[in-house]
C-alpha positions in Angstrom: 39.2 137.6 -25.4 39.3 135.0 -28.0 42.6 133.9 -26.3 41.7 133.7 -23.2 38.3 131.6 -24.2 40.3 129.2 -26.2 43.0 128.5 -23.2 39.8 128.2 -20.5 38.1 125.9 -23.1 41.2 124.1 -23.7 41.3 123.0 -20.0 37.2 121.4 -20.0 37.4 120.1 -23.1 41.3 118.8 -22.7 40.3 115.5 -20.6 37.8 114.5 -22.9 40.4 114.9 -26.0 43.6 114.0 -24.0 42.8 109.9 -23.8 41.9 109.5 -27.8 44.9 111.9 -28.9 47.1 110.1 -26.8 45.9 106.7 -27.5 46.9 107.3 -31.3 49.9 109.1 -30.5 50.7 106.1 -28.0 49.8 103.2 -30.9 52.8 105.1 -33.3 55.7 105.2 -30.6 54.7 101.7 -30.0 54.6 100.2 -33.4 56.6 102.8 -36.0 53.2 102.8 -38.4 53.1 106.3 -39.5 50.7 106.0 -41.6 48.0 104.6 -39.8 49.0 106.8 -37.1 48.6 109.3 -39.0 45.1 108.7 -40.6 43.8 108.1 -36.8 44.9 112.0 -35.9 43.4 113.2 -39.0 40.3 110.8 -38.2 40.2 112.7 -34.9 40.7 116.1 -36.4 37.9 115.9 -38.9 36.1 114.5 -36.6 36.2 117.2 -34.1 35.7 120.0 -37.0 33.6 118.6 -39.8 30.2 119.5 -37.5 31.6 123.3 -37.1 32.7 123.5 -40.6 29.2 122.4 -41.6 27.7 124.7 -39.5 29.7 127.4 -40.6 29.1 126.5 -44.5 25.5 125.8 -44.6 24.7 127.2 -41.5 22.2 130.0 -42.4 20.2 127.7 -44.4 19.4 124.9 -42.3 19.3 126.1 -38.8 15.9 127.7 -37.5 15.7 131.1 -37.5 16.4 133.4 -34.3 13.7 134.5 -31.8 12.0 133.9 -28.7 12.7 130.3 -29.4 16.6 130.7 -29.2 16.3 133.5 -25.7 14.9 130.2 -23.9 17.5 128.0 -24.9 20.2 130.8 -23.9 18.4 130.1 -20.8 18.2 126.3 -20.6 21.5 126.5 -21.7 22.7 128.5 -18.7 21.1 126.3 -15.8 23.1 123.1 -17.8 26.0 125.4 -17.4 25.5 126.3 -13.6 24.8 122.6 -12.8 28.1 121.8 -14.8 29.9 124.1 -12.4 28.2 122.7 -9.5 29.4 119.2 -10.7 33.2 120.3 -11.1 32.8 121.9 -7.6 31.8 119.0 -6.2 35.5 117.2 -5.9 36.8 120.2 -4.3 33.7 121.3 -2.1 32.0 119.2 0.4 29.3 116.9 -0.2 26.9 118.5 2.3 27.9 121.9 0.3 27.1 120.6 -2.8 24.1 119.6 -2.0 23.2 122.9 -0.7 24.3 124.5 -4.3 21.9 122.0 -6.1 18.9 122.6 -3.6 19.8 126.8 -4.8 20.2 125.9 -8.3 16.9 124.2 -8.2 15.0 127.1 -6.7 16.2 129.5 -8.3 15.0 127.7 -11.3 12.3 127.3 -10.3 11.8 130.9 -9.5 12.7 131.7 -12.5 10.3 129.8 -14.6 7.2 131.4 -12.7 6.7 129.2 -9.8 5.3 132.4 -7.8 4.1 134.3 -10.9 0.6 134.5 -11.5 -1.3 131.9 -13.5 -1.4 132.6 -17.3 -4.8 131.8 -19.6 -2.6 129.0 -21.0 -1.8 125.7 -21.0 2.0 126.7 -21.2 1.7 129.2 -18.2 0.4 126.3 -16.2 3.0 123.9 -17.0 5.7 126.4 -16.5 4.3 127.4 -12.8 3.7 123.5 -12.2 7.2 122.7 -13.4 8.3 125.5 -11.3 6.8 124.9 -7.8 7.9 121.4 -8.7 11.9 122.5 -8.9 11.4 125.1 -5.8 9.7 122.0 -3.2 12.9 119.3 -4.7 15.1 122.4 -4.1 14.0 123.0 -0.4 14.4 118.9 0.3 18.2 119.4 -0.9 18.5 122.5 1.3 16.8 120.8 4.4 18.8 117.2 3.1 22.3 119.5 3.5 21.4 121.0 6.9 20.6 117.4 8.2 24.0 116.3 6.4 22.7 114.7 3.8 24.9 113.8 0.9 22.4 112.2 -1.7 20.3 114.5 -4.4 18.5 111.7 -4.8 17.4 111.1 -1.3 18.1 114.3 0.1 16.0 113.6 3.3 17.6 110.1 4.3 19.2 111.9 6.8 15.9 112.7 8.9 15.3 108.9 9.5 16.0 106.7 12.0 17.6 103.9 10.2 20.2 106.1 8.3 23.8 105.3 8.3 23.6 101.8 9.3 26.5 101.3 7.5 28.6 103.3 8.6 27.9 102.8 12.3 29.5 99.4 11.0 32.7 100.6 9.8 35.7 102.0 10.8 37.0 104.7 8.8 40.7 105.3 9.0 43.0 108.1 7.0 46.7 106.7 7.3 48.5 103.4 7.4 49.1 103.3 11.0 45.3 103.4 11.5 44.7 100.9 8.8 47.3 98.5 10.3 45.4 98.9 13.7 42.5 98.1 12.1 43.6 94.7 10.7 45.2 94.0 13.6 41.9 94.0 15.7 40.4 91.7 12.9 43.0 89.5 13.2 42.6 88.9 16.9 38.9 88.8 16.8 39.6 85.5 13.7 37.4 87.6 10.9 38.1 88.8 7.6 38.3 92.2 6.5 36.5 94.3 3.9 39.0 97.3 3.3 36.9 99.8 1.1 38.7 103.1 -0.4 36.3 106.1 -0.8 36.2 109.3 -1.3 33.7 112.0 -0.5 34.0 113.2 -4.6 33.6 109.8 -5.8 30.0 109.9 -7.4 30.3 105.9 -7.8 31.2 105.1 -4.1 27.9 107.2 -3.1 26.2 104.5 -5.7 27.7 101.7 -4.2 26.9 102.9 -0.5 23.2 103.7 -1.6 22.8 100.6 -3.9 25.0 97.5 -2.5 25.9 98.2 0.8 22.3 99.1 2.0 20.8 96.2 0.8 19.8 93.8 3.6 21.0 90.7 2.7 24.6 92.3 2.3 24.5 94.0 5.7 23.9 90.9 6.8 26.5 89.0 5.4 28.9 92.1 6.8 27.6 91.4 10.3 31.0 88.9 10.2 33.3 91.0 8.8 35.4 93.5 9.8 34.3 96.6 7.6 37.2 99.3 7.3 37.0 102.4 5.4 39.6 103.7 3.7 38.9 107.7 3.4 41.1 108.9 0.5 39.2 112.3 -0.1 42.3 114.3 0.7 45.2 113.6 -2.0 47.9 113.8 0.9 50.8 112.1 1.5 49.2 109.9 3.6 46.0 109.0 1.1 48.8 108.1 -1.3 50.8 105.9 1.4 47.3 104.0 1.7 46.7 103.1 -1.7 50.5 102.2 -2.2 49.9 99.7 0.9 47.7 97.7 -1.8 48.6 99.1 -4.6 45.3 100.7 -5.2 45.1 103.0 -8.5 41.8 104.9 -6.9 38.4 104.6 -5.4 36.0 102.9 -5.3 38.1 99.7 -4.6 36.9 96.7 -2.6 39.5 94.6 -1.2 38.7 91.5 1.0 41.1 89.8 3.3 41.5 86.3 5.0 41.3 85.9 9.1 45.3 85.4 8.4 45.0 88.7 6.8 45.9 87.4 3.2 44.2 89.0 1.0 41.9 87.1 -1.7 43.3 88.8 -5.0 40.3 87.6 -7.1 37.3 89.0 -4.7 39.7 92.4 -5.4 36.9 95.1 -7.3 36.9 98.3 -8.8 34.2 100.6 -9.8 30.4 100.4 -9.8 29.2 97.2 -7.9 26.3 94.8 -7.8 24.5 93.1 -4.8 25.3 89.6 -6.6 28.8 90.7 -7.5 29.7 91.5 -4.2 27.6 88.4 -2.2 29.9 86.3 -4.7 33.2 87.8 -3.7 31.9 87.5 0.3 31.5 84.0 -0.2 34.9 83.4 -0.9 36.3 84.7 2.5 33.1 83.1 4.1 31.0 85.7 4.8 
């Protein structure tokens, strides 16, 4: 058992570990100095275990003792670990799926923290049933949010209006090169530049960027003359890798603009989370 917990933790807590580790190990293959090397893996090491070996030394005398205290934050403890789940899910699953499993995590909770329980003398029992009719009514929005094909916990009823996916009624999505090429090609004859945006259904900060920058207004208007084109790299196929070789893309979310000529303008090229000003800037320079 102790094996098998120490593999399955190796592979969570691995990522995390992996870039320090091998930013040290990396630092003494590149420059031969052992001993600093060295001291930056032991750094890392003591790091890592000087909390447990405290616990484990002076544990019993300065943590609280056990009781009802540590049975509810067994609990807490386990709805952090079912949303955790529900977050690793996520790349694999659907969005519209994973917005069903939070709109079930958050009723259950809520369930489970008396939202249909009868009303206690105390203050506590009221907050509880409060907080828990609260989590059951945000938990039926994300249900009804995922039947309606929303994607967004945060407006998981966006999907009911009228004015929702605007911006996507302006793109054109496109999965391989020969689509993308096609694409460009009908920019070119109609003389506008392109915005060539790679996404991905598990990429948390292209959902930002759709919700925050693209739906603002002014952007949307700016966008009116230019040819939008969405690059959808959820799948990691051969042909999602033969579209971000085409511009030597590392991942999404990546924001690449392109003249009427179809040259691209290398410094309007961004990656990761975006701004309205940022990307009103970077429009300006193909004239948009």
């Amino acid at each position: 058992g102790a094996a098998i917990l120490g593999f399955t933790s190796a592979l969570i807590v691995g990522p995390c570990v992996t870039p320090p580790l091998a930013a040290a190990l990396l630092y003494v293959a590149r420059t031969g100095d052992v001993a600093r090397g060295a001291a930056a893996l032991f750094a890392l090491g003591l790091g890592m275990g000087l909390p447990l070996i405290l616990v484990g030394t002076f544990g019993a005398g300065i943590l609280p003792r056990s009781g009802p205290w540590l049975v509810a934050a067994k609990q807490a403890f386990g709805v952090v670990f079912l949303g955790l789940a529900i977050t690793m899910v996520s790349r694999l699953a659907p969005p519209e799926a994973t917005l069903a499993l939070w709109g079930l995590l958050a009723v259950g909770t809520g369930v489970f923290v008396g939202a249909f329980d009868p009303i206690g003398a105390g203050v506590a029992s009221r907050l509880t049933k409060t907080a828990g009719i609260v989590a059951v009514t945000y938990g039926c929005a994300l249900l009804v949010g995922a039947a309606a094909g929303g994607t967004d916990p945060l407006r998981p009823l966006a999907g009911l209006g009228q004015g929702q996916e605007v911006r996507v009624a302006e793109a054109r999505t496109i999965t391989s090169v020969p689509a993308l090429e096609a694409a460009l090609a009908a920019a070119r004859a109609e003389g506008k530049p392109a915005l060539v945006e790679f996404a991905a259904a598990w990429c948390t900060v292209c959902r930002t960027n759709e919700r925050t920058v693209m739906a603002d207004a002014g952007i949307r208007e700016r966008l009116r003359s230019v040819s939008v084109i969405r690059a959808d790299v959820t799948r990691d196929d051969t042909d999602a890798r033969a579209l971000m070789q085409r511009f030597a893309v590392v991942g999404p979310p990546t924001l690449i603009l392109l003249r009427p000529d179809g040259g691209e303008v290398r410094e309007a090229r961004t990656e990761g989370e975006l701004t309205v000003e940022d990307l009103t800037r970077r429009l300006a320079l193909v004239g948009a």
